[in-house]
Structure formats: C-alpha cells, structure tokens
C-alpha positions, -999 to +999 in steps of 0.1 A: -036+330-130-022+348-099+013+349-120-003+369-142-023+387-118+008+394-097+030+410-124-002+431-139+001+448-105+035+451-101+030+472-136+003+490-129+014+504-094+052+508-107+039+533-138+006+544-123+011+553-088+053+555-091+050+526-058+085+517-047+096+488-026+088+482+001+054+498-001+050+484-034+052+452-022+030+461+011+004+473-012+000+442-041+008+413-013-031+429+001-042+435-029-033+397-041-046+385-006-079+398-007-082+387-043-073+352-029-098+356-008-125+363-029-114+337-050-120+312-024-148+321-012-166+321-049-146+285-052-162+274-022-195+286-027-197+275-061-187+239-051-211+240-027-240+242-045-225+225-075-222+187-054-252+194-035-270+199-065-248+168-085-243+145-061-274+137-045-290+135-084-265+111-092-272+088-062-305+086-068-304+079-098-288+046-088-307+016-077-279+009-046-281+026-013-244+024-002-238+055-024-264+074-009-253+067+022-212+075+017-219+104+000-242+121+023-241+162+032-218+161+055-192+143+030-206+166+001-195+195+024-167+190+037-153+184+003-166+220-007-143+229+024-115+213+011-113+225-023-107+265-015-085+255+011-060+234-013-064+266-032-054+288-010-024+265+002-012+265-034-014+303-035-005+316-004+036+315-012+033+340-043+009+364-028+030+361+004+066+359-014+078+389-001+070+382+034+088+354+047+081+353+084+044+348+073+041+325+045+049+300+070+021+307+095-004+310+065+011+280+048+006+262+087-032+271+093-043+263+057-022+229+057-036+227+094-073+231+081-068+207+047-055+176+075-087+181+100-113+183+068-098+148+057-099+134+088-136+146+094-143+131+053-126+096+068-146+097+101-178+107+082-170+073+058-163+054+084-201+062+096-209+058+064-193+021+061-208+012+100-246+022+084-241-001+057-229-031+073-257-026+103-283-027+078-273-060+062-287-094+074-249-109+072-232-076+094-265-067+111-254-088+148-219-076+144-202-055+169-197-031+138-193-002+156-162-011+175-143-015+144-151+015+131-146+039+164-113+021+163-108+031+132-120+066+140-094+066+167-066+059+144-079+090+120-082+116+144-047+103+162-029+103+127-044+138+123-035+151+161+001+139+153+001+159+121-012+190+134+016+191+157+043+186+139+029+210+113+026+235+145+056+229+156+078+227+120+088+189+130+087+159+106+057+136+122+086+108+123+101+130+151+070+126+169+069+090+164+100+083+176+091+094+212+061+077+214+078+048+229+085+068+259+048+074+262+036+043+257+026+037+296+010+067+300-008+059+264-015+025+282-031+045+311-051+071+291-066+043+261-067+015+284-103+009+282-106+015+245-076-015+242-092-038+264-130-030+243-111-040+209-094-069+224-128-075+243-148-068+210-128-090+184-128-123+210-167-113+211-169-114+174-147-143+167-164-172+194-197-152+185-202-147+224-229-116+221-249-106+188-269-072+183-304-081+197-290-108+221-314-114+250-283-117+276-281-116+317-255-105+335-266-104+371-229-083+384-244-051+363-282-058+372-286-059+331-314-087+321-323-074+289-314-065+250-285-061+233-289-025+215-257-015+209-220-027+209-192-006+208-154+000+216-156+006+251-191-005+261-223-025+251-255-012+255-284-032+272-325-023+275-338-043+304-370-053+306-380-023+327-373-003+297-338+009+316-304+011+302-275-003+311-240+004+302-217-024+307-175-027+301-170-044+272-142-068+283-166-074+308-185-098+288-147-115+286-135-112+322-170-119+341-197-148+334-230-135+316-259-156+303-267-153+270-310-166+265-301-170+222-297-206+226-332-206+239-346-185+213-332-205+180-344-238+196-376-254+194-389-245+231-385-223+258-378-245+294-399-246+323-385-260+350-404-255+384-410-275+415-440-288+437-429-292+473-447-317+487-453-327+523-437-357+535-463-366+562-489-368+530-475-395+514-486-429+517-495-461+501-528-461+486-559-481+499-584-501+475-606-475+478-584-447+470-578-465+440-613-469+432-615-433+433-583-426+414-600-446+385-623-421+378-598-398+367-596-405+330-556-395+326-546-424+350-573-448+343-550-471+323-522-470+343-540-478+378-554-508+361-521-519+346-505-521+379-531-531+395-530-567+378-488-561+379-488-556+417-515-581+425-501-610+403-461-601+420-479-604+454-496-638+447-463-656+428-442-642+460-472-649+486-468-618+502-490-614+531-516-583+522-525-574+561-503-543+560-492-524+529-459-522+532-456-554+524-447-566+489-455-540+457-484-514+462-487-482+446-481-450+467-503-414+461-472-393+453-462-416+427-496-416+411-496-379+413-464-381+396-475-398+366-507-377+366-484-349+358-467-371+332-499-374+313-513-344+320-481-328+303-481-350+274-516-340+266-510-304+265-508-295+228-487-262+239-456-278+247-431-295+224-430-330+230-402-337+205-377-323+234-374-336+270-403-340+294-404-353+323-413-353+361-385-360+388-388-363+422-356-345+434-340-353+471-363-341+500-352-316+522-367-289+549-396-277+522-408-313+516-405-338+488-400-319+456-414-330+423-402-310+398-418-306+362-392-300+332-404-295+300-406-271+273-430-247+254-437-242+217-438-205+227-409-184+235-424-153+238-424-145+270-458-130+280-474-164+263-447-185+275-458-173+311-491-179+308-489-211+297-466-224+328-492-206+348-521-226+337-500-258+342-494-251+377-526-236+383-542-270+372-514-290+394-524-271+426-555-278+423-554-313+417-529-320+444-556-324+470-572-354+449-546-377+459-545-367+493-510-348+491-503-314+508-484-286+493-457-275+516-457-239+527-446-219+559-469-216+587-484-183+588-486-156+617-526-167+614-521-203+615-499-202+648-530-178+663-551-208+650-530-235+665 
C-alpha cells in the first residue's frame, strides 16, 4: 500500500509542483510519515475496540474461567499496542529510505517499543497463569507466586538485555558473553531473589509451609497465617491482625514451627501442669478414705485397693501402727487418678489418642502433675475454653484431698506472716 502510495507522490509532486531532489524527497518522506501515522493510529484504535468488543464475548461464551482470566484488558490492550507498532516497524524504512541516519533511530524506538509490549503481554500471562493455579484445590497451598515472579524476572531481564543491544546496535550474544564477568556483582544485586527460589523450591518439594499454614517462628515474632508466599519473602497475619514479612530462605536456614500437623489430626494437645506442694502430701487415714468414697469418680477405685492393700498387709503381716509401713494409698495419688477419670469422662476430648496424667520430677515449684490430653476441638477460642473449664474444675477440687497448689508468697502474705 505505501509502495503505491510512495510513487503516486513522487508523481504528483514531480509534474504538479516541478519538486526536485532533495526537497522532493524532504517533502513526500513527511508527507508518507504523517500518513504512517494516521495509519497507525486508526490501526490501533480500531483494534482496540475490535478485541475489547470480541474478546471478552468470546470468553464468556465459554463455560471455563482460564480464558477469561488470560485474556483479560490488560492482555487485550497491549496487543492493540502491538499491532500499529509492527506496522510502523515494517514501514518506517520506505517512508524513511532517503534518510539513512534516521531509519535507524526510528527502526530502534519502534523495535524498542514491540520488545517491552511482549514482555508486559508475558508478565501479564504469567499473572494470568499464578490466578489460575491459586484458585485450584491441587495449586491453591503452593508457593505459586515464586515461580512466576521468577519467571517474570527472566522476561523483563531477556527484554533489558534486548533493549540494549538494540540501543546500542550490538547482537544480544555480545552482551551475553560478558555476563560472566558480572556474575559476582549479579550475585550481589539478585542474591535474595536466588536464595527465595532455592529457598521456595526446597519449601515446595519437602512441603515445609503451605498457603494458609498456621506457622511460628519466634526469631521474627510471627505466630500467625501463612497469606502469601513469594520469591523473596512469605507473608504472615498474626493473631493480632499484624503482618509480618519474613526471608524466605529463612524458613530453610532457621527452625519455625509449623501447627498443620495439629490441625489435620484428630485433636488439639493440652498439655499443662498442677504444681503441687510437697509438704501436702501424705498417706491417707481411714477416715480420709471414708470421705474420698463419697466422691462418685473414685468410689470404685478406693474400694478396690482398699481390699488390695489390706489383703498385701495381712499375707506380709505388716504392722498397721504407722503408715508407712507396708502398701497404703497416698492423697496425691488419689488426686491423680481423680484427674484420670475425670478426663475420661469429659465427652470434649478425644479419647482415641493419648491421655494421661504424669507426675513429672519435683523441683523448686512443688510436685508437678501434669495433664496431657487432647481436644475434639481445634479451634482455638473453643479449644481454650475447654482446657479452662478442666483446670477450673481441678483447682477447685484440689483442696478435697487435702493438697495445696504451689504459688509464690505474696507481698501480703509476708505482711501476714
């Protein structure tokens, strides 16, 4: 079309306006320019409303979303960019034949233009690919996102080494070849981003941290959700609705706890202590266990070892004028399996997986018996609650078997004393 356009005018200014070189050639290289330019413009407004109109019929027309997705404005646009723009790369040497210290320049910025418009179509699919994948159950824990900024990376640096050597009139390979000599200082300047991918792809492969991870990491002060994972960083809300912003390889280099174990079982732990006083504990006296055989939890088992204890003392004639001689029951260890039943009774925790009461080795805060067992519920409001109410119940009870809690004098209590 310009051909033909470009020897009409050489006519029509050669017999109509008697136009010599080199004004002749001043005059139609304008003349085609601005013609060019027109051109373009009505290309790239025409293709503009032609795949915004098209393209988002056609996707909905289709029942999947990926489409939708991919081919989004900013794809749709940038296309609309890139079509006057080939255009005008195509044309630019025959309106600009006759000026040869130009036609490079022109040739430069419009080849320029065409490599940022794909990179910016590539990083827009990329996006595009990253939505996708987050929004299905198989990607959806899946450190997605560092893949693709990676990726990104690799566009826009393909693209930066292009632009140069199209700036400066070099072959890219030229380029290339003195990378190696920059490879330290490339080192230096992407170090973080190469330690994230290495960081992100040992994540991903041992399936260390997922999207949604409930995950402590006590060096950072993060105790919260995993929100987002990318290249150089993961993204945690804490529990006080706070972000932070951790290294990714420091989920490699530094320990972290990660609570998912917890939350695909079939209970949450609860694992606390009583501290009991030593100087409470002691055998117990026929009529404490009278009194203990009130208590409906520990009726059986005071009676069982009752007739155990009394029929070990009588085959072993073991005097009964002190306690401490022969087998007698003590109030801590009743206590103990008053716990035991008391636990085993409560229909909130899940029997099926260990429960227990240990009494762990005494030290400056008394004898501790510690409970471990675990609740149905894992969310953590209700799982709170209920470990409450158990303990709530236990201190109460303590004082029925003649036991002391442990606990620091007061300021009041050496007034008192």
């Amino acid at each position: 079309m310009f051909e033909r356009l470009d020897s009409w005018l050489t006519a029509l200014f050669k017999e109509q306006f008697d136009l010599v070189d080199p004004r002749l050639t001043t005059v139609k290289t304008f003349v085609l320019f601005l013609c060019l330019i027109a051109f373009c413009g009505m290309v790239w407004w025409i293709s503009k409303k032609s795949l915004n109109l098209i393209i988002p019929r056609f996707t909905a027309r289709t029942k999947t979303v990926w489409d939708d997705i991919i081919l989004n404005r900013k794809v749709v646009n940038s296309f609309s960019h890139l079509i006057p723009a080939i255009l005008l790369n195509h044309y630019a040497p025959l309106v600009f034949s006759g000026y040869e210290k130009i036609l490079p320049f022109v040739v430069g910025v419009t080849d320029i233009f065409i490599v940022m418009v794909v990179a910016g179509i590539f990083s827009s699919f990329f996006s595009s690919i990253k939505e996708i994948m987050s929004q299905s159950e198989k990607f959806k824990d899946k450190p997605i996102g560092s893949f693709t900024q990676l990726a990104k990376i690799i566009v826009y640096s393909v693209a930066t080494i292009l632009v140069i050597s199209i700036a400066i009139g070099k072959s890219p390979l030229y380029l290339l070849t003195g990378l190696g000599a920059m490879a330290a200082v490339i080192m230096l300047v992407f170090r973080d981003s190469i330690l994230g991918f290495v960081a992100s792809i040992q994540l991903s492969a041992n399936d260390m941290v997922r999207l949604g991870d409930w995950v402590t990491v006590s060096k950072y002060g993060a105790d919260g959700d995993v929100m987002e994972i990318n290249l150089t960083t993961i993204k945690v809300r804490n529990f006080d609705r706070t972000i932070t912003t951790i290294p990714t390889y420091a989920f490699i280099n530094d320990s972290f706890k990660n609570w998912r174990g917890m939350e695909d079982s079939e209970g949450r732990r609860i694992k606390r202590t009583i501290n009991i006083k030593i100087d409470s504990v002691h055998f117990c006296t026929k009529e404490e266990l009278d009194r203990f055989r009130k208590i409906d939890l520990i009726r059986d088992y005071i009676e069982q070892k009752e007739v155990e204890t009394k029929k070990y003392n009588e085959e072993n004639q073991v005097s009964q004028h002190d306690l401490i001689n022969g087998r007698n029951l003590t109030n801590v260890g009743v206590f103990r399996i008053y716990i035991t039943e008391y636990l085993k009774r409560n229909k909130k925790l899940n029997l099926d997986m260990t429960c227990m009461v240990r009494q762990l080795q005494a030290n400056e805060y008394g004898l501790p018996l510690e409970i471990y067992t675990f609740s149905k519920v894992k969310e953590w409001v209700k799982y709170e609650s209920i470990m409450s109410d158990i303990f709530d119940h236990l201190f109460a009870a303590v004082d029925r078997f003649d036991l002391e809690v442990f606990e620091r004098p007061a300021g009041s209590d050496l007034r008192q004393s």
